[in-house]
PAKOL-647732 format. One record per residue: x, y, z of N, C-alpha, C, O in turn; residue in one letter. Coordinates in nm, 4 decimals. Layout:
N
SITE      n_x      n_y      n_z     ca_x     ca_y     ca_z      c_x      c_y      c_z      o_x      o_y      o_z residuo
SITE        X        Y        Z        X        Y        Z        X        Y        Z        X        Y        Z       A
...
This chain:
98
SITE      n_x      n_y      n_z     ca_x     ca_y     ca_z      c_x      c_y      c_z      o_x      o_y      o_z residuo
SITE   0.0847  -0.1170   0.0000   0.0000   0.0000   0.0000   0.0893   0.1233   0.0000   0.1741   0.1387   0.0879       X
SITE   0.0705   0.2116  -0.0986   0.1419   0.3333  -0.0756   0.0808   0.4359  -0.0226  -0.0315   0.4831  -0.0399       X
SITE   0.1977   0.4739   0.0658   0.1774   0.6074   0.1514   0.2306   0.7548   0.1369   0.3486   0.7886   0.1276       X
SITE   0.1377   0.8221   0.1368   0.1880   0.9870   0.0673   0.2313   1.0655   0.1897   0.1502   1.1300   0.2562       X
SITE   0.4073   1.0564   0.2284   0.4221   1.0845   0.3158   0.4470   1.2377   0.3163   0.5574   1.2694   0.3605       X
SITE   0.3909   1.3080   0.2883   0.3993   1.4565   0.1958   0.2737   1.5195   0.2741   0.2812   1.6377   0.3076       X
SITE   0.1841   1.4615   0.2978   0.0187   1.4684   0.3227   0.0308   1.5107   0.4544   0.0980   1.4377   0.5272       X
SITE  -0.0296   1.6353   0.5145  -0.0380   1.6953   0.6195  -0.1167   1.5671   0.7385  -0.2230   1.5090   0.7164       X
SITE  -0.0477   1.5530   0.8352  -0.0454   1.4229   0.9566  -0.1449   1.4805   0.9944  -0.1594   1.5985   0.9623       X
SITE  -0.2599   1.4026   1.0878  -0.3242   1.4365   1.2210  -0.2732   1.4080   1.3133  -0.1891   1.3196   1.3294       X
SITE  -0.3391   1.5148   1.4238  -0.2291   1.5153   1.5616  -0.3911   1.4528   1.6048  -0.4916   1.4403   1.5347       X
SITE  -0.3600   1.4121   1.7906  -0.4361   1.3171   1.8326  -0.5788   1.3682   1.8673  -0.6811   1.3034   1.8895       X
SITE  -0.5548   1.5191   1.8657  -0.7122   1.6009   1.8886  -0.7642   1.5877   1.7511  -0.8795   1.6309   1.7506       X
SITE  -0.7321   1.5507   1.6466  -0.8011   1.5440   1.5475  -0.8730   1.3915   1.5328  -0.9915   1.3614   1.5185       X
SITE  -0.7629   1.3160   1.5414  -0.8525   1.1892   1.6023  -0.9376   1.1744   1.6713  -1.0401   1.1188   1.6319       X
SITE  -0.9276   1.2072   1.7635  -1.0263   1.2059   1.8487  -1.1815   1.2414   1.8297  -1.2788   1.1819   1.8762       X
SITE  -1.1759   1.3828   1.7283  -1.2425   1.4117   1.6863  -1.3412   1.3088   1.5359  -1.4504   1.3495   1.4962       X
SITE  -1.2956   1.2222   1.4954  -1.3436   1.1561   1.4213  -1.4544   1.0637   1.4439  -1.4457   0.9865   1.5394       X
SITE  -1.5381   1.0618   1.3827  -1.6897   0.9823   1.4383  -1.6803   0.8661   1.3690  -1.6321   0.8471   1.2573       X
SITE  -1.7422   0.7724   1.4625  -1.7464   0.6299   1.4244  -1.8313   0.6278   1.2811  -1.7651   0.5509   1.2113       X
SITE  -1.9232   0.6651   1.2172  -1.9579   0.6408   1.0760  -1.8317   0.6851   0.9683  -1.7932   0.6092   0.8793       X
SITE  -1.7873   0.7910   0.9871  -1.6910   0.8206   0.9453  -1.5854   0.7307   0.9239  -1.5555   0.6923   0.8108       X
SITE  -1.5060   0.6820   1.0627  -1.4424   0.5374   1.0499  -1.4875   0.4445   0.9239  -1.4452   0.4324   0.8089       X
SITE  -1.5891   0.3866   0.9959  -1.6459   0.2931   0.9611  -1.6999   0.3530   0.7733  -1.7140   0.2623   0.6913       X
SITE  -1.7157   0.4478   0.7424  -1.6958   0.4978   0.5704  -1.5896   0.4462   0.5366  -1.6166   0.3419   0.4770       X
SITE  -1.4650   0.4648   0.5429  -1.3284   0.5113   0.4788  -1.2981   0.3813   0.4749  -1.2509   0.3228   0.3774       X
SITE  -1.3341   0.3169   0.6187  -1.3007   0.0895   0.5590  -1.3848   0.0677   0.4843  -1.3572  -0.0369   0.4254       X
SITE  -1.4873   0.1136   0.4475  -1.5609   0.0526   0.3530  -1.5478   0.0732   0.2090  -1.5751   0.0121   0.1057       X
SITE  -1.4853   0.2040   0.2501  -1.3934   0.2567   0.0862  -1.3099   0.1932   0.0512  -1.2985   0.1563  -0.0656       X
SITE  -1.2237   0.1619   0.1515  -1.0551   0.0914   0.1314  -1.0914  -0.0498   0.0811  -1.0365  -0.0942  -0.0197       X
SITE  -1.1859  -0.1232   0.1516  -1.2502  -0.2265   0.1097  -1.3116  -0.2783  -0.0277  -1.2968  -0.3937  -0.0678       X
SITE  -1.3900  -0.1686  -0.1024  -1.4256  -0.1579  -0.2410  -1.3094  -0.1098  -0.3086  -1.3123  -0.1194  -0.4313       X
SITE  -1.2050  -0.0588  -0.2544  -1.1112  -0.0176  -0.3899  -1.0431  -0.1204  -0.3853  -0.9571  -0.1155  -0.4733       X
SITE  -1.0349  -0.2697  -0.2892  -0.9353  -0.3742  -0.3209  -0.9307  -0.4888  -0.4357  -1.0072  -0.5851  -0.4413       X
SITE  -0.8433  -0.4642  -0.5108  -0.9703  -0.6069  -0.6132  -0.8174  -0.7027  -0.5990  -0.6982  -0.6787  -0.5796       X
SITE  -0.9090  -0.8286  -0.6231  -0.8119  -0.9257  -0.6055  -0.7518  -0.9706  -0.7783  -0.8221  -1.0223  -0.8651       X
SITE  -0.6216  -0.9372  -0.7901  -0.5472  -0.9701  -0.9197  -0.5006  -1.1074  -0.9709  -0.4474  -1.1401  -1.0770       X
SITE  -0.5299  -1.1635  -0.8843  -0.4909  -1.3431  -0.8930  -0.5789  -1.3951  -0.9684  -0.5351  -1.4928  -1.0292       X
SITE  -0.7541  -1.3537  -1.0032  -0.8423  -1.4201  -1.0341  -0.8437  -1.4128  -1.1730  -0.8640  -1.2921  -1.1861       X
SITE  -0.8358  -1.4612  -1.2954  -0.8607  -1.4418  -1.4478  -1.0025  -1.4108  -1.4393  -1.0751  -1.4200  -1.3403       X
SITE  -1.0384  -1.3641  -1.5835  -1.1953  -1.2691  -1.5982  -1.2900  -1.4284  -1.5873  -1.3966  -1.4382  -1.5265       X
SITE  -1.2317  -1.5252  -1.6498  -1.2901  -1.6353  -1.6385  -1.3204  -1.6979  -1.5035  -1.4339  -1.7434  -1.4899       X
SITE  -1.2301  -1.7074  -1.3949  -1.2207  -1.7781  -1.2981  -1.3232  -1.7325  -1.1905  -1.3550  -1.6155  -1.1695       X
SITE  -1.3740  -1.8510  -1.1202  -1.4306  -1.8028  -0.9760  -1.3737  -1.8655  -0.8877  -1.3329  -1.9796  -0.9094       X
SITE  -1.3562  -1.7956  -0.7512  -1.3070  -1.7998  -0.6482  -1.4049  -1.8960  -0.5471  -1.5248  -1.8718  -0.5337       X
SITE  -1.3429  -1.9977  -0.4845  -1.3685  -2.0629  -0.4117  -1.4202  -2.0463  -0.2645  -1.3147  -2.0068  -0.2148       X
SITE  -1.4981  -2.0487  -0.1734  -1.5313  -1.9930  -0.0362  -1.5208  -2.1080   0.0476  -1.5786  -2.2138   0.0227       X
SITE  -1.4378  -2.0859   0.1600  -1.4193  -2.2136   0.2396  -1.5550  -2.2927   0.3049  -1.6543  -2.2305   0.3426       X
SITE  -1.5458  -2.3997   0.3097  -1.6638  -2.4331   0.3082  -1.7512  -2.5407   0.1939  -1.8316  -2.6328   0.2081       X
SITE  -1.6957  -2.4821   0.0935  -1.7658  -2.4777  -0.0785  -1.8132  -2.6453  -0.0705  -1.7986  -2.6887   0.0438       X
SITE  -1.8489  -2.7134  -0.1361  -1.9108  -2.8320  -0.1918  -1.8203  -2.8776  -0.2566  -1.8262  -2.8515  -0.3767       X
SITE  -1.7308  -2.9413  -0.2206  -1.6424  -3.0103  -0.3929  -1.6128  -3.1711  -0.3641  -1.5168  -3.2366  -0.3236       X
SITE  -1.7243  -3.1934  -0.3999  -1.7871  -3.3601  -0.3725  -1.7608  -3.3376  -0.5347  -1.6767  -3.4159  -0.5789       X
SITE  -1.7907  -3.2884  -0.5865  -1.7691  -3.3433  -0.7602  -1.6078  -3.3072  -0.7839  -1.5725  -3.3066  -0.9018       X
SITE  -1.5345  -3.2855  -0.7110  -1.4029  -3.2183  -0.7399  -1.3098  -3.3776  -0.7325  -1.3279  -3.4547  -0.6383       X
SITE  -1.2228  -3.4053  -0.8328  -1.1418  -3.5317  -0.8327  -0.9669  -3.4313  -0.8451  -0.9142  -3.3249  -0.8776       X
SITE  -0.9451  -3.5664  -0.7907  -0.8074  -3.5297  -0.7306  -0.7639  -3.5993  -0.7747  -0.8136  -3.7119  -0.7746       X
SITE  -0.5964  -3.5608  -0.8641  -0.5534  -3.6632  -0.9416  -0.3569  -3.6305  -0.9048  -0.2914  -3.5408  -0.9580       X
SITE  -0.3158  -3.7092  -0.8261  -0.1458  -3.6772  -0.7967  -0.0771  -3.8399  -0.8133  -0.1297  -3.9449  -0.7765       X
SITE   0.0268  -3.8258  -0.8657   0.1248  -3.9686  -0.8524   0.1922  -3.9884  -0.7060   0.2467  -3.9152  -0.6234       X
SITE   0.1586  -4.1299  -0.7181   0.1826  -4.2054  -0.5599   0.3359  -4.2001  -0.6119   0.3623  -4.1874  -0.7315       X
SITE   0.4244  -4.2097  -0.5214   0.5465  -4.2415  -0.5341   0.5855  -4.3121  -0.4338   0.6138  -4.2562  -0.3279       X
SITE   0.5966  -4.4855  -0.4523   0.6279  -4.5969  -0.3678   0.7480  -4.5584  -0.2915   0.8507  -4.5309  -0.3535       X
SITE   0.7436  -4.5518  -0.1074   0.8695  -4.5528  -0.0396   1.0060  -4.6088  -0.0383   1.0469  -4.7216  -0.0109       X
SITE   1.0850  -4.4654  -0.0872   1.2171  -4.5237  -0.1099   1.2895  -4.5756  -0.0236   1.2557  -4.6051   0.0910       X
SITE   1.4099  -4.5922  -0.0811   1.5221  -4.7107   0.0452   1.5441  -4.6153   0.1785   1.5330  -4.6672   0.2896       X
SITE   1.5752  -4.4761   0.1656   1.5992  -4.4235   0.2297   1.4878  -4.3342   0.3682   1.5010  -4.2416   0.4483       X
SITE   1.3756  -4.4395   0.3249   1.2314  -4.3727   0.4260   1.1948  -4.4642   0.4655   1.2112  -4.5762   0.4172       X
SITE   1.1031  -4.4180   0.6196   1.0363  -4.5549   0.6751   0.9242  -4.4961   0.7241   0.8997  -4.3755   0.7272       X
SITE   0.8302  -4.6221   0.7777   0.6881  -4.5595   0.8112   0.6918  -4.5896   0.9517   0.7390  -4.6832   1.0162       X
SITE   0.6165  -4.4638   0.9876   0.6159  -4.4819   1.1710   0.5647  -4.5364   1.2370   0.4450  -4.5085   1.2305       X
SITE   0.5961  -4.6403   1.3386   0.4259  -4.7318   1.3575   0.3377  -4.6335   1.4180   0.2330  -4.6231   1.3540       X
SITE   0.3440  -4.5654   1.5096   0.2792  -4.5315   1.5256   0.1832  -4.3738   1.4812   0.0747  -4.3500   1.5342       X
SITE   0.2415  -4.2890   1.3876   0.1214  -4.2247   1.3291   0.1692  -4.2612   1.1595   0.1471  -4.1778   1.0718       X
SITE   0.2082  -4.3392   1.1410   0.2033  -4.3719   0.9838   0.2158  -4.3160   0.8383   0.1709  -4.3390   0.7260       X
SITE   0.3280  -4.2035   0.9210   0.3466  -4.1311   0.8079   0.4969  -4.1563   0.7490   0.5856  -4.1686   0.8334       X
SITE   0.5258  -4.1632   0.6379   0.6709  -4.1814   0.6326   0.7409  -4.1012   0.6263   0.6974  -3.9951   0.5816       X
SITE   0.9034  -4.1096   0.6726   0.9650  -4.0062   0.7111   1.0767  -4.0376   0.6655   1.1046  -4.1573   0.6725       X
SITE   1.1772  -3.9453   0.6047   1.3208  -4.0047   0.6186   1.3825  -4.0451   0.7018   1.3526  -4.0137   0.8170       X
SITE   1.5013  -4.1372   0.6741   1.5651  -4.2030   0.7476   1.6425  -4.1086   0.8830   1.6611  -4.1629   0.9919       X
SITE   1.6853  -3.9526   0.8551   1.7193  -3.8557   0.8978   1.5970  -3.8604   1.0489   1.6391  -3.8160   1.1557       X
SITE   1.4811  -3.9052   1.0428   1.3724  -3.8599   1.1479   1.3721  -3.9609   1.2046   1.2691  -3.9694   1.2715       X
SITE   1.4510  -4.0674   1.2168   1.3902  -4.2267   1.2279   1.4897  -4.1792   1.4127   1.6062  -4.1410   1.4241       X
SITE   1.3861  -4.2027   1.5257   1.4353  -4.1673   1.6374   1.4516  -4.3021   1.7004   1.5419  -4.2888   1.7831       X
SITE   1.4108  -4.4175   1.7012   1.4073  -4.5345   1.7666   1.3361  -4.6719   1.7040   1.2598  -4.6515   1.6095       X
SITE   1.3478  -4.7625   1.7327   1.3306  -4.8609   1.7224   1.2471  -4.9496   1.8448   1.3060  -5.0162   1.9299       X
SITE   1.1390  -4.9398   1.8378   1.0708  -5.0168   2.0038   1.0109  -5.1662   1.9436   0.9042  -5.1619   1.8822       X
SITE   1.0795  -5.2974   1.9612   1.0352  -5.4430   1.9217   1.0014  -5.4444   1.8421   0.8858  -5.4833   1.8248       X
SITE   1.0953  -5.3945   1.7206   1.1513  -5.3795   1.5693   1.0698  -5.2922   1.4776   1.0796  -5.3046   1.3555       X
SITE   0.9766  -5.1897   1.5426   0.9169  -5.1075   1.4946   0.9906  -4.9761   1.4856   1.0386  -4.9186   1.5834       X
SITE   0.9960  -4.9340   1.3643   1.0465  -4.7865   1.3443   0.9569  -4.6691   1.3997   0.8417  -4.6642   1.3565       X
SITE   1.0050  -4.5566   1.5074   0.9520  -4.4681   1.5441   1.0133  -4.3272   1.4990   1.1347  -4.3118   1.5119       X
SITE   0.9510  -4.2449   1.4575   0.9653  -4.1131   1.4105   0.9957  -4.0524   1.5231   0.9892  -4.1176   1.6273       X
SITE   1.0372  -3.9087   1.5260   1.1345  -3.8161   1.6224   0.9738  -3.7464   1.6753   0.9571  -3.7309   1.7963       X
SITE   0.9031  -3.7218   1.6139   0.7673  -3.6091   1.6862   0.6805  -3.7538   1.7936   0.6505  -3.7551   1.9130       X
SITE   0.6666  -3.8402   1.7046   0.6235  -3.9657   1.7959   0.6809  -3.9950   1.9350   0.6230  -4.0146   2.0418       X
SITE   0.8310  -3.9919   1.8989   0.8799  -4.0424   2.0326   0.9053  -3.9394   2.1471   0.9248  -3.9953   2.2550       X
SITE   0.9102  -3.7974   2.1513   0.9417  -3.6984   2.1859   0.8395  -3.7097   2.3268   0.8358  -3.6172   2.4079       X
């Protein structure tokens, strides 16, 4: 956001002096002048929440290499770098065992 540091300041009696509609105008200005530039003229924006039961998800599995193991107990795999213990030949991760 640019600031026009040129622009005569208010001191705190002028604040003070400012009324809550007033406030509450100028966010609502700042608010309508924001547009979001990420979106193409085509695209719509998603709202958390949204429905995407028809939405498919499509990524490549990539089978665990030599150098990773899975944790018994939360089952995520980790590199060999995280591998904190071994409890009756089960591999345990470093956040697991902590």
């Amino acid at each position: 956001m640019a600031t026009d540091y040129d622009s005569p300041r208010k001191t705190d009696d002028d604040l003070s002096e400012d009324s809550l509609q007033e406030l509450q105008a100028r966010r609502a200005d700042k608010a309508a002048s924001i547009i979001d530039e990420d979106l193409d003229a085509g695209e719509v924006a998603e709202l958390p929440g949204a429905d995407l039961s028809n939405e498919e998800l499509t990524f490549r599995v990539v089978p665990r290499q030599a150098d990773e193991f899975t944790c018994s107990r939360c089952f995520l795999v980790h590199h060999r770098s995280q591998l904190a213990e071994e409890r009756k030949g089960q591999p345990i991760c470093r956040e697991c065992a902590a």
